[in-house]
Backbone bond lengths (Angstrom), bond angles and torsions (degrees), N, CA, C in turn:
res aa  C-N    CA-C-N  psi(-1)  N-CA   C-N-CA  omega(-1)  CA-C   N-CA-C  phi
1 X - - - 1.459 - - 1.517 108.77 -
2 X 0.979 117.17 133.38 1.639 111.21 -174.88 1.866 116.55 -89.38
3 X 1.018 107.19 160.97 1.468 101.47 -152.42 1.512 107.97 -98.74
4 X 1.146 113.77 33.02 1.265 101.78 167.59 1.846 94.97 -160.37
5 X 1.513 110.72 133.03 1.740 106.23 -165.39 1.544 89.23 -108.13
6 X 1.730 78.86 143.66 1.580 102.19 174.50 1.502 115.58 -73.88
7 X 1.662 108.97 170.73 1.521 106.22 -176.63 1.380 113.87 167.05
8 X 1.367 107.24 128.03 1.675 101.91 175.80 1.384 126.41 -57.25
9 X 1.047 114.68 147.42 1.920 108.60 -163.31 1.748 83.59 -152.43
10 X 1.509 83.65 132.22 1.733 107.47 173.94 1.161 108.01 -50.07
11 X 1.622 130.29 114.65 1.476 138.28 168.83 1.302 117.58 -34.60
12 X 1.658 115.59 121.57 1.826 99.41 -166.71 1.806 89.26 -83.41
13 X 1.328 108.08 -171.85 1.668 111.44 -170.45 1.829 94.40 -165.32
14 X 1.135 123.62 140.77 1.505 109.01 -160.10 1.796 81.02 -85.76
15 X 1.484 80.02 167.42 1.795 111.67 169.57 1.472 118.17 -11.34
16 X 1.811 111.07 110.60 1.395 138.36 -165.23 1.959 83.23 -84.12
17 X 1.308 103.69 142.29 1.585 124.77 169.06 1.623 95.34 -73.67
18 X 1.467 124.14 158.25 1.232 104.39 153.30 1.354 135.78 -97.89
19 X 1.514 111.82 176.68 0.945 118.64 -125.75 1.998 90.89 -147.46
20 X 1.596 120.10 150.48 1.612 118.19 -146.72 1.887 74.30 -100.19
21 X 1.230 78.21 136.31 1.875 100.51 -174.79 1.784 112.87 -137.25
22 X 0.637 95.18 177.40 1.764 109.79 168.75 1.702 96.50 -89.04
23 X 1.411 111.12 139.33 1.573 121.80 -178.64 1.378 102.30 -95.86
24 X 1.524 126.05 125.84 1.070 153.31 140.60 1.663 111.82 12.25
25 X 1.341 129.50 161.39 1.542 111.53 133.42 1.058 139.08 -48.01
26 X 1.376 144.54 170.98 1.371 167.50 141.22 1.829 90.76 -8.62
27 X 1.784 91.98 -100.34 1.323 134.42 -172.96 1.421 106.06 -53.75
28 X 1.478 118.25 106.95 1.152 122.62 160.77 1.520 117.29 -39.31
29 X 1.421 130.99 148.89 1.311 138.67 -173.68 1.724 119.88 -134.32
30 X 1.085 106.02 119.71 1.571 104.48 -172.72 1.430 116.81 -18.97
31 X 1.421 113.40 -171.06 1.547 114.42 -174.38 1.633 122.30 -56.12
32 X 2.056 96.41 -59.77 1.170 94.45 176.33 1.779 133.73 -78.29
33 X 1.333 95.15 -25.34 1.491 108.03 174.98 1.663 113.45 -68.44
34 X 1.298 97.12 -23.98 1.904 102.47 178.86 1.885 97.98 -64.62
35 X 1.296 95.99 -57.30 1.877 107.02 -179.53 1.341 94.19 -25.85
36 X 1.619 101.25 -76.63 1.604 100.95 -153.55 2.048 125.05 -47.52
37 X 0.934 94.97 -2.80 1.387 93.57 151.07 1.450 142.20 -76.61
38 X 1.348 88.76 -56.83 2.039 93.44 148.54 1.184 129.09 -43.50
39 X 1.690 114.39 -51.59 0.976 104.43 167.28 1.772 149.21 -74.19
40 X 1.593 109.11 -6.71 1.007 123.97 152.69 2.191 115.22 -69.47
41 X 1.388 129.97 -13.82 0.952 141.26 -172.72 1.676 91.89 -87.82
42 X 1.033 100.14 -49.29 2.131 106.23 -156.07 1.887 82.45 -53.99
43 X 1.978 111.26 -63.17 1.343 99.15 -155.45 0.966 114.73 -90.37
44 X 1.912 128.17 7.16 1.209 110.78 139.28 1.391 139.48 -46.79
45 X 1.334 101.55 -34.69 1.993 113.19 -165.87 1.823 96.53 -68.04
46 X 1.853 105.50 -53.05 1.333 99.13 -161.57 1.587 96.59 -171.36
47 X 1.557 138.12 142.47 1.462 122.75 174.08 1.543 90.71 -92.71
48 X 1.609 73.66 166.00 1.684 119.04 -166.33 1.669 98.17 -139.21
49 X 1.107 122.09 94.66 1.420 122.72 -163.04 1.201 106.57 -112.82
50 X 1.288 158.84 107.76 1.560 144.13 145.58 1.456 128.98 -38.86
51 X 0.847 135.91 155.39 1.706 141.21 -171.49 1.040 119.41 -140.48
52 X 1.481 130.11 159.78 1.263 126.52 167.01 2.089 95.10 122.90
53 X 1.444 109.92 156.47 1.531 114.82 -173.88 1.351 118.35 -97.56
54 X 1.223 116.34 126.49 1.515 118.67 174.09 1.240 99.15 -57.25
55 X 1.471 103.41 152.22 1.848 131.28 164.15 1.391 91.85 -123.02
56 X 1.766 85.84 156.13 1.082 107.98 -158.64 2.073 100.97 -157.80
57 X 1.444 92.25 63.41 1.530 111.70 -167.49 1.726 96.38 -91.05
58 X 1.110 132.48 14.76 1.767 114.40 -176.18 1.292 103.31 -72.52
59 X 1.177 108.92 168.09 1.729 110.60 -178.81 1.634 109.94 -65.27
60 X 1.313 122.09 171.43 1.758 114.21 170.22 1.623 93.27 -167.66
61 X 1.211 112.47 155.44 1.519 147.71 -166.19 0.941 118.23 109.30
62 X 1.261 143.72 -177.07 1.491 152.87 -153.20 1.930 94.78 -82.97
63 X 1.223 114.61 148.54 0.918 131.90 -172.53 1.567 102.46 -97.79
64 X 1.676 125.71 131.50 1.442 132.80 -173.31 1.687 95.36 -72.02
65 X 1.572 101.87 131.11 1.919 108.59 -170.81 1.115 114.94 118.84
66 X 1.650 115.50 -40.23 1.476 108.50 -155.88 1.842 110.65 -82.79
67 X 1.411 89.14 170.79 1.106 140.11 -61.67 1.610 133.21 -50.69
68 X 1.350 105.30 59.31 1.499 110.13 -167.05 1.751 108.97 -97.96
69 X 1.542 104.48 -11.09 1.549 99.62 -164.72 1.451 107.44 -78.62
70 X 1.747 105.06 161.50 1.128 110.39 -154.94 1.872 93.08 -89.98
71 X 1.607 100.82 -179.14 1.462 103.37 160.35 1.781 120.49 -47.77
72 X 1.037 90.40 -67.41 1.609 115.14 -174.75 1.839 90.21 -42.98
73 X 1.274 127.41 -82.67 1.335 123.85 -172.76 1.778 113.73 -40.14
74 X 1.067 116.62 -59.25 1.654 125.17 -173.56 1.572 100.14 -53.56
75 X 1.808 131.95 -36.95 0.960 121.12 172.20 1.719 142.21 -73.65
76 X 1.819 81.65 -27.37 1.526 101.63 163.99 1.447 110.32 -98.97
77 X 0.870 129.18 28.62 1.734 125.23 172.16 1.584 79.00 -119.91
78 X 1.342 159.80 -74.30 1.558 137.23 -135.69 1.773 92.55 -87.63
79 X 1.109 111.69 -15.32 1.410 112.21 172.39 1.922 109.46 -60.56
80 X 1.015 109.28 -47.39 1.564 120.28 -159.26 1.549 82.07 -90.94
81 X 1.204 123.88 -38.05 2.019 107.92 -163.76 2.072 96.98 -69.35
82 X 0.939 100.51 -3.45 1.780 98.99 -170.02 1.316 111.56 -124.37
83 X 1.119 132.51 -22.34 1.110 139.37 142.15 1.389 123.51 -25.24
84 X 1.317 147.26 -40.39 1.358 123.69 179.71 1.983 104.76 -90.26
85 X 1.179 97.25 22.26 1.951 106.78 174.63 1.332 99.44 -92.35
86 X 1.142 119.61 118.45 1.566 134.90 -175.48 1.403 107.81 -140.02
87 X 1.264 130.52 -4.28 1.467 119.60 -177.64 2.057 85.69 -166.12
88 X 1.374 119.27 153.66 1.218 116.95 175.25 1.644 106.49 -152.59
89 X 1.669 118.25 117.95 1.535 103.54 175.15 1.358 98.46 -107.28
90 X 1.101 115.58 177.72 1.403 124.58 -147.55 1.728 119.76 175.32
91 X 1.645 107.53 100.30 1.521 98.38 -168.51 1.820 77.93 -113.25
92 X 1.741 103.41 165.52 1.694 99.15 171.28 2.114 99.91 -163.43
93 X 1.282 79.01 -149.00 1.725 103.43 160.89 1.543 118.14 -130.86
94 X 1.246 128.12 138.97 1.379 136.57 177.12 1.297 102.73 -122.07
95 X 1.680 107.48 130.31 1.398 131.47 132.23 1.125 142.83 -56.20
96 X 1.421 163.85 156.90 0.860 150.94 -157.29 1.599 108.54 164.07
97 X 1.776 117.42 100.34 1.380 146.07 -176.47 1.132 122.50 -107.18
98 X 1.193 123.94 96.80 1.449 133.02 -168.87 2.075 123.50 -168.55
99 X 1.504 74.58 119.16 1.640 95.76 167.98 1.782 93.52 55.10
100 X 1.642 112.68 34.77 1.761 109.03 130.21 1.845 75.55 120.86
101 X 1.463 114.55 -37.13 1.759 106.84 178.08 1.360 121.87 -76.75
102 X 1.314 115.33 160.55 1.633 118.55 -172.77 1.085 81.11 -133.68
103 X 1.615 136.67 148.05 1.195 153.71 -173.83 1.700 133.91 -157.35
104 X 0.891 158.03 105.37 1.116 150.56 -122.80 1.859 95.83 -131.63
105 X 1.696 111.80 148.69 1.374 101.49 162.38 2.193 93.29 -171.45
106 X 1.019 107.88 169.51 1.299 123.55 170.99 1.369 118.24 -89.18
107 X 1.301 114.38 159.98 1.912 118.97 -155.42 1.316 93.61 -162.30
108 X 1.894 102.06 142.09 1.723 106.73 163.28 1.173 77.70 -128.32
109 X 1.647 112.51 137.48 1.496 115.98 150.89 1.764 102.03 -126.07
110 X 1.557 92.81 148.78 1.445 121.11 -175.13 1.258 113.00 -116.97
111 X 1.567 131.50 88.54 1.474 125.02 156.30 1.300 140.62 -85.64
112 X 1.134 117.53 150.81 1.679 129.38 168.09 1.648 92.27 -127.60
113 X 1.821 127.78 97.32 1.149 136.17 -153.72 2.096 91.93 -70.08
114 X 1.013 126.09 -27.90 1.739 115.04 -154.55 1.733 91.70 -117.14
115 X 1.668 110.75 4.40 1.402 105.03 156.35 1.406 139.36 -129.43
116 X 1.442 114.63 -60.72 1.350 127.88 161.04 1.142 118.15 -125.47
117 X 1.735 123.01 173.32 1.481 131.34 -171.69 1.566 94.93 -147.86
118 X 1.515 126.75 114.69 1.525 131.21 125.94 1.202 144.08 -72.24
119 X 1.565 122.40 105.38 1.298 120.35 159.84 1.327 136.09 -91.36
120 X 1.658 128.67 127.02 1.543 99.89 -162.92 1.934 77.07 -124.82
121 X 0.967 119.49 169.44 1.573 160.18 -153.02 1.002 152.13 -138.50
122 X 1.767 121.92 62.13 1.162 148.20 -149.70 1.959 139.14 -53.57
123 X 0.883 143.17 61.21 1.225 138.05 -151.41 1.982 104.61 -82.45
124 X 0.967 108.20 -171.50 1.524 112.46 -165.22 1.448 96.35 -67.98
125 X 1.433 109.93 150.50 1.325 131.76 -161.34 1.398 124.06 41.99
126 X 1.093 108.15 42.11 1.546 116.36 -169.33 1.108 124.48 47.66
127 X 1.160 113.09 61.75 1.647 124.60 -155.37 1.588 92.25 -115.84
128 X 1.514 124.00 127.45 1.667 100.32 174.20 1.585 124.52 -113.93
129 X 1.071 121.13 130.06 1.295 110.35 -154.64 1.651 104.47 -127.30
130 X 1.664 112.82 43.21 1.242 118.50 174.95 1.495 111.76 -179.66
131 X 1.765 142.03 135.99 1.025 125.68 -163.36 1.526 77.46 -156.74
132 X 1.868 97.27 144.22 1.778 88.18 -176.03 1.563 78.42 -138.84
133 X 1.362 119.19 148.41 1.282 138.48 153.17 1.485 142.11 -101.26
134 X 1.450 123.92 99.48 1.959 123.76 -145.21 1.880 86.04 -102.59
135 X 1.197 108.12 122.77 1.661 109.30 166.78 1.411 113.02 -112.05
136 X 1.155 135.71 -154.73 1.063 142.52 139.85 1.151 136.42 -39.48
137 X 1.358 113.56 -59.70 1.728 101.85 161.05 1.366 129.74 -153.43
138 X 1.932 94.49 59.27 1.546 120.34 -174.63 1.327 106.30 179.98
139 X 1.741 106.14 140.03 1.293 117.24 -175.28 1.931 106.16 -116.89
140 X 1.265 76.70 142.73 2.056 84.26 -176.61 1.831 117.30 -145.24
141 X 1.633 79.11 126.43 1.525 84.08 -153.98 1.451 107.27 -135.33
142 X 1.915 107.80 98.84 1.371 134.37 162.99 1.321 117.54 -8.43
143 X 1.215 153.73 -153.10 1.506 154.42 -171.56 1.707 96.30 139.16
144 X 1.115 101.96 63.85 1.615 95.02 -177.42 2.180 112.97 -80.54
145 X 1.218 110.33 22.00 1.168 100.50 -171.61 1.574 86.99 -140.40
146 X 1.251 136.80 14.18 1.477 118.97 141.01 1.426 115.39 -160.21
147 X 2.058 104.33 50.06 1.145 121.11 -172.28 1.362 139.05 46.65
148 X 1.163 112.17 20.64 1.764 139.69 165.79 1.395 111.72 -37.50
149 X 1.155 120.87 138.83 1.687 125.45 150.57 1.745 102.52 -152.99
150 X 1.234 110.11 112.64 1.504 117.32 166.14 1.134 113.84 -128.99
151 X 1.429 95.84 138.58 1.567 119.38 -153.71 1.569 97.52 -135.05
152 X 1.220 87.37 121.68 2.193 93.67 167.04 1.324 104.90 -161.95
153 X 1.776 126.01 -174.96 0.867 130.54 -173.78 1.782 118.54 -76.13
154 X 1.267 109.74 156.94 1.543 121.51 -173.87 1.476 97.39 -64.21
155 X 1.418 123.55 -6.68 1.685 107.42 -165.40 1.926 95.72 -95.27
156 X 1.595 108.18 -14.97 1.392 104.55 162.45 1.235 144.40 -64.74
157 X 1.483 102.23 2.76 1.634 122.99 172.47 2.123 90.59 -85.21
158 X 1.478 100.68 -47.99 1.691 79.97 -170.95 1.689 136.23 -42.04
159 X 1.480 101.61 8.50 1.641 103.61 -177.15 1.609 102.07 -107.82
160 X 1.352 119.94 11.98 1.699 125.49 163.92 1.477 90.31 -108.24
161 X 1.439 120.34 -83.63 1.581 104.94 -165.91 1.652 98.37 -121.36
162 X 2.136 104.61 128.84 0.986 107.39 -160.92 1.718 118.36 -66.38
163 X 0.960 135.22 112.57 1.542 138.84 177.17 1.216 115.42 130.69
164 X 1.395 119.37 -9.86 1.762 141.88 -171.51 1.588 95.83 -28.85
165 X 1.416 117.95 -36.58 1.594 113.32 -177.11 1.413 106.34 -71.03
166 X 1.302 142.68 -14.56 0.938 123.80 -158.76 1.640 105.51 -102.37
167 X 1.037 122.73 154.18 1.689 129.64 177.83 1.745 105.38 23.09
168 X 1.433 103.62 32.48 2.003 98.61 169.22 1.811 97.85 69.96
169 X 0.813 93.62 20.01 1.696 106.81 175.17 1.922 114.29 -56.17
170 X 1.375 121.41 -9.44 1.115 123.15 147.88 1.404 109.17 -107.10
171 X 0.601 147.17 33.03 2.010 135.59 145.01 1.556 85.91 -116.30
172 X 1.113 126.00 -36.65 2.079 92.01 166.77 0.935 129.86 -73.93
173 X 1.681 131.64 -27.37 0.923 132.08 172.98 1.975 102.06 -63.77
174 X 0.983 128.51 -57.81 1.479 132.23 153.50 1.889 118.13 -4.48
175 X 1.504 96.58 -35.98 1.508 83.65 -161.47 2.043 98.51 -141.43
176 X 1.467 90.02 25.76 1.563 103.26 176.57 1.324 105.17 61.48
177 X 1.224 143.63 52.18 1.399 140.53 159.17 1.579 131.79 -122.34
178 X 1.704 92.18 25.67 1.313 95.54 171.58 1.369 121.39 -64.95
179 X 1.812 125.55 155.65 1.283 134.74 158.20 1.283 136.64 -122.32
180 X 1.602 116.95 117.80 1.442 108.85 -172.18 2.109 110.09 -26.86
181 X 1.362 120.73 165.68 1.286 132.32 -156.27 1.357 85.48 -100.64
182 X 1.382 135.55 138.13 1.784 130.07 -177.26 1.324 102.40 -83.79
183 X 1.838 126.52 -13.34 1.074 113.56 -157.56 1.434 110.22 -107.09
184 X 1.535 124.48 11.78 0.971 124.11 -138.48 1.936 96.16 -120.92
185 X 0.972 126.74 141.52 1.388 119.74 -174.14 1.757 109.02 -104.17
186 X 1.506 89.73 104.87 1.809 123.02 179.63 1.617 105.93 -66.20
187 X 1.285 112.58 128.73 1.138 125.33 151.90 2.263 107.18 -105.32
188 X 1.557 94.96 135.48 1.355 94.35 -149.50 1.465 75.64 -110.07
189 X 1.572 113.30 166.64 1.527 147.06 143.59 0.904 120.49 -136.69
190 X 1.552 141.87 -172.46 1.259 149.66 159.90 1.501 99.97 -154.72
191 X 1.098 106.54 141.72 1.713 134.09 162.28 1.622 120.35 -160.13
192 X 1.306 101.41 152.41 1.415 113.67 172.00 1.868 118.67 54.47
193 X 1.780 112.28 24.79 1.309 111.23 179.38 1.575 93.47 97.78
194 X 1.127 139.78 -49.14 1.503 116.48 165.97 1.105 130.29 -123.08
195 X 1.306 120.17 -169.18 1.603 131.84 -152.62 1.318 113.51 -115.04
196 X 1.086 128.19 158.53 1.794 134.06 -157.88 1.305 92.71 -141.40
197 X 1.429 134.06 111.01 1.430 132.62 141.88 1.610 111.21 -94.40
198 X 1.388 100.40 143.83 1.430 126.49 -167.46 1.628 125.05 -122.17
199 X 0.917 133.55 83.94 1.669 129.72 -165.66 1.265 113.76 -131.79
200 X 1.638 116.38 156.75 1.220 110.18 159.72 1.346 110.30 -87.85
201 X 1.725 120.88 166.52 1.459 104.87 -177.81 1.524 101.82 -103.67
202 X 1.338 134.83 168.89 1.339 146.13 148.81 1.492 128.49 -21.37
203 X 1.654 125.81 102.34 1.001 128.26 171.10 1.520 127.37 93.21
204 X 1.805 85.03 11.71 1.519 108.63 171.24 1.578 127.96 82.61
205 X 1.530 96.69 17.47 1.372 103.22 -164.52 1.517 115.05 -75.23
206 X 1.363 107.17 -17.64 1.859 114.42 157.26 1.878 80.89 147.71
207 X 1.403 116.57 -146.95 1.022 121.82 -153.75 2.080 102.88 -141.16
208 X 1.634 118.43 168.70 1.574 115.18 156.97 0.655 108.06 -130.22
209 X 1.884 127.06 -174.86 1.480 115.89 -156.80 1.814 69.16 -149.65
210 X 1.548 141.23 95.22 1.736 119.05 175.65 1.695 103.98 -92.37
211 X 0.853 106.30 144.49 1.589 116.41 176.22 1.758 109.34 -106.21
212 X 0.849 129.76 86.45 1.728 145.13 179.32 1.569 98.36 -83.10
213 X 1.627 97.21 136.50 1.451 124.62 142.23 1.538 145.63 -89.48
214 X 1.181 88.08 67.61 1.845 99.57 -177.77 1.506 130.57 -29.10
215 X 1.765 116.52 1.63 1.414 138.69 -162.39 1.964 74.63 -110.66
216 X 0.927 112.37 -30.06 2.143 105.94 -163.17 1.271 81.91 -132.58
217 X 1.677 162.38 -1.43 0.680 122.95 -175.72 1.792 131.17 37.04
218 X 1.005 95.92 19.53 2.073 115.28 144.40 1.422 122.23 -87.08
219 X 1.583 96.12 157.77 1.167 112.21 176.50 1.540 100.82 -100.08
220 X 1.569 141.70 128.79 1.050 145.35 -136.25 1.575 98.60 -138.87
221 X 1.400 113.10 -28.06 1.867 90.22 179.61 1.657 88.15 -154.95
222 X 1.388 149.92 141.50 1.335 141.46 126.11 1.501 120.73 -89.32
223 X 1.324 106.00 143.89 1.454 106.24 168.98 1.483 92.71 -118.69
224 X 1.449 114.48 153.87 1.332 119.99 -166.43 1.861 101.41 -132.08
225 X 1.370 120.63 144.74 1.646 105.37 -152.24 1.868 90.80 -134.28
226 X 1.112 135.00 109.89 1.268 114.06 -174.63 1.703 103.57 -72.25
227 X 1.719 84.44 -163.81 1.729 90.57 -179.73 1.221 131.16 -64.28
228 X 1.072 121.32 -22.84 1.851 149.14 177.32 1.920 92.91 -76.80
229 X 0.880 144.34 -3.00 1.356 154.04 161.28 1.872 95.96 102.73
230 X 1.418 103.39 -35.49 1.664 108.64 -171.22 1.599 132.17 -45.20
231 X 1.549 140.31 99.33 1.009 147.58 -140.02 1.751 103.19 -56.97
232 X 0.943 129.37 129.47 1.196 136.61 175.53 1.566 117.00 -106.21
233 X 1.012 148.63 -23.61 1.395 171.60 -139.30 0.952 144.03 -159.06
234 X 1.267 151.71 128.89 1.371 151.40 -175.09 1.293 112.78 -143.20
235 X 1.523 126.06 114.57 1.926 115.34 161.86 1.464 91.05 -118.16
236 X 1.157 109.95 135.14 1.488 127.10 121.25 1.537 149.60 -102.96
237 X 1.184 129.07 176.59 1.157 131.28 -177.09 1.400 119.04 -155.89
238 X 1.525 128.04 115.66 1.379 124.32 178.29 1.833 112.95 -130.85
239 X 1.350 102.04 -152.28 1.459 115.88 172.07 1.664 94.61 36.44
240 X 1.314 128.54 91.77 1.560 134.72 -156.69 1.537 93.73 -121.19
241 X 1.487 120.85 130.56 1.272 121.76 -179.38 1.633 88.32 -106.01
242 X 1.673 102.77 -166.20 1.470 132.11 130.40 1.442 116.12 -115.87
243 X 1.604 99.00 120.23 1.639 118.32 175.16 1.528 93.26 -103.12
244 X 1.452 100.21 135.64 1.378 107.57 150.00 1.727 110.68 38.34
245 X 1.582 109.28 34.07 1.689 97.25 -179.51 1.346 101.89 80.79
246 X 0.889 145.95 15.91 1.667 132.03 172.13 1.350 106.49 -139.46
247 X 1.252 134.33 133.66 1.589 129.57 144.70 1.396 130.93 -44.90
248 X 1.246 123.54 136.06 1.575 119.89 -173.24 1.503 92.52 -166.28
249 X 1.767 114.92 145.08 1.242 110.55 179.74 1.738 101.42 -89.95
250 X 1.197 110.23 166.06 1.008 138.45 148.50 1.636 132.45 -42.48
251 X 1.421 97.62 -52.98 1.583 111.61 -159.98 1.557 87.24 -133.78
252 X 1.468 111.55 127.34 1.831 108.62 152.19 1.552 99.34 -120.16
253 X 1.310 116.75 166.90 1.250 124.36 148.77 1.987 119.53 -131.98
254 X 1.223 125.15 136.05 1.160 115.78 -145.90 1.788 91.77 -134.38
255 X 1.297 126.27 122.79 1.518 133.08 -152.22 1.623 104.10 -128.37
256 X 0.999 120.24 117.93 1.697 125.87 174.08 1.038 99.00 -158.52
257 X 1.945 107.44 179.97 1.605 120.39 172.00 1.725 118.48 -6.46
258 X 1.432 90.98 75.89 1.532 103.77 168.55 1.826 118.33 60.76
259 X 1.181 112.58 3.08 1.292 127.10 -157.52 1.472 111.66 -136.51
260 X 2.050 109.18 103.68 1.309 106.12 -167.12 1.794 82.53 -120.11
261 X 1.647 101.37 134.31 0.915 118.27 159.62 1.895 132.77 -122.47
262 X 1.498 110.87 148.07 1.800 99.97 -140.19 1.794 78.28 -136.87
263 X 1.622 92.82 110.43 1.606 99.07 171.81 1.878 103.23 -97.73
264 X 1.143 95.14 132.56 2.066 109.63 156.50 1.611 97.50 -96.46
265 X 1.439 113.88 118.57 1.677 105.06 169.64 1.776 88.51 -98.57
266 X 1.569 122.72 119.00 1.065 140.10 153.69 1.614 124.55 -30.93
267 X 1.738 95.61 -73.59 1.643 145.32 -177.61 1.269 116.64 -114.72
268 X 1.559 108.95 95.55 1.414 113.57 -173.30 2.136 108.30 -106.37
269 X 0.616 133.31 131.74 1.547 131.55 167.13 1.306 127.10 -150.37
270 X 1.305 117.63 108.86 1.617 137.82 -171.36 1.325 115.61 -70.18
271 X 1.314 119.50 132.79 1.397 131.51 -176.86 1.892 107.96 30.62
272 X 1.077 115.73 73.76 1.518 131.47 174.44 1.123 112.28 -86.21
273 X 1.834 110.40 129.29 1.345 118.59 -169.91 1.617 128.85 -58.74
274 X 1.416 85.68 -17.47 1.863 97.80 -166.60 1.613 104.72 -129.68
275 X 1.780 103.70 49.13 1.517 94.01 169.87 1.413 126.58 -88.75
276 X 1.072 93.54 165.28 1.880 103.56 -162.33 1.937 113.70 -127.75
277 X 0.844 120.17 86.10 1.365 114.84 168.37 1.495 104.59 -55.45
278 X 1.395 117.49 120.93 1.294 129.27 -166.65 1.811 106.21 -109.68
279 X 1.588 123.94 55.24 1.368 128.45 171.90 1.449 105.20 -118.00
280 X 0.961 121.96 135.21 1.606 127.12 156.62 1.958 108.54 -128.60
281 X 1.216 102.28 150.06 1.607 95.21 -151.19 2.259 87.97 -89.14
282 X 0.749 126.93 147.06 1.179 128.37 -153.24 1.612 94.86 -101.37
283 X 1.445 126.16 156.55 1.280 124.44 167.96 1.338 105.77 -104.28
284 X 1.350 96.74 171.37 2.197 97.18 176.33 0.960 109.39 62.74
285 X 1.332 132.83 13.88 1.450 129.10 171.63 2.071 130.88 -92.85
286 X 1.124 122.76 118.00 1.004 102.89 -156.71 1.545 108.89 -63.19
287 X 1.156 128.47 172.27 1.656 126.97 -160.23 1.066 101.78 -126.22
288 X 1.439 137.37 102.45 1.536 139.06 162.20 1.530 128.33 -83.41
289 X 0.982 136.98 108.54 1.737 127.64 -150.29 2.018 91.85 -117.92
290 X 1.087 96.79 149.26 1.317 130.54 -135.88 1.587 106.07 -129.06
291 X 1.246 132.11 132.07 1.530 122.64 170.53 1.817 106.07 -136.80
């Protein structure tokens, strides 16, 4: 099966003028929750659907070890299976659940994981009418259909997935490459073929619960628990191919502040010779700043 599945994908077309829409909220909204407004706009106007069948070639049966491996091993084994991911492109379909709407729209994201992240944001006829840029330690996010630019810190992604500031920890969670924390003291189980690490995190910020597949050496679901014990978070990751030599799911879905968002990656390709972060910071745009 070849490792990367084909599929029609909405023709991109550079930068849509804007265009008379329904106005936003008030209250600016983190990176991804800001999107989901656009993206309720794109499939209002008209869908833009991709096609074609997920594969789902990763290895499966019980993994040789289990369930005997220690903490220390299960953390440095999903450490080393993700490790040679250094750059990730990625065209798909997005979901997007929030405040009672379900909304659908198309996405290219472009990584360089230890530098920057592009997302651009598809409306009918491949028209794009949103481009967000995740760095190190600031998020910036296009509004090309009623001259938008909001700009705030990377720790404003932590109210979609909790820790998103930390090590680009939302564009991994994005593309299933999270890794238990090395510093963090695991209480382990195993059932049903995989393993459950359990910790509180550092400095009291509450605790995770990752559920790993020792057959992919992935991390397959987090629940994230703040300090009040009350679950704040959810990643998963399923439908697991082989791209290009690496495991990567198919399908994530990613759950915070009221706001669940559910990627299909279509077009997956690992460390690609000719990647392109596709942001340029726009002029004439009004500037909304963000904390």
């Amino acid at each position: 099966m070849p490792s990367t599945s084909s599929a029609t994908t909405c023709p991109t077309r550079p930068r849509s003028g804007p265009g008379s829409t329904p106005s936003f909220p008030a209250d600016p909204l983190p990176v991804l929750a800001r999107l989901s407004g656009l993206f309720a706009l794109a499939v209002a106007l008209s869908g833009c659907i991709t096609t074609g069948p997920l594969v789902t070639d990763a290895p499966t049966g019980e993994a040789a070890g289990y369930p005997n491996h220690t903490v220390a091993q299960i953390v440095a084994a999903v450490d080393a299976s993700v490790a040679p991911v250094l750059s990730v492109a990625a065209d798909g379909d997005l979901r997007v659940e929030q405040n009672g709407s379900d909304q659908s729209a198309s996405f290219s994201l472009r990584t360089r994981l230890e530098d920057s992240t592009t997302v651009v944001v598809r409306g009918p006829l491949g028209i794009t009418v949103g481009r967000a840029l995740v760095t190190r330690d600031s998020v910036l996010f296009a509004n090309s259909l009623q001259d938008e630019l909001v700009i705030g810190p990377l720790s404003a992604a932590d109210r979609i997935v909790p820790g998103a500031s930390a090590d680009a920890r939302v564009v991994r969670a994005a593309l299933g490459l999270l890794v238990p924390e090395a510093d963090v003291v695991w209480s382990l189980s195993a059932q049903d073929g995989l393993y459950q690490l359990t910790g509180r995190l550092p400095g009291g910020a509450g605790s995770r619960a990752y559920t790993i597949d020792p057959a992919l050496w992935r991390v397959v679901r987090v629940l994230e628990f703040g300090a009040d014990g009350r679950q704040a978070g959810l990643q998963e990751a399923s439908a697991f191919d082989t791209v290009d030599g690496v495991v990567l799911p198919r399908q994530v879905r990613l759950e915070g502040a009221g706001t669940t968002v559910s990627l299909e990656h279509r077009r997956l390709e690992v460390n690609p010779a000719d990647l392109r972060l596709r942001f340029v910071r726009p002029e004439g745009y009004d500037v909304i700043e963000i904390e």
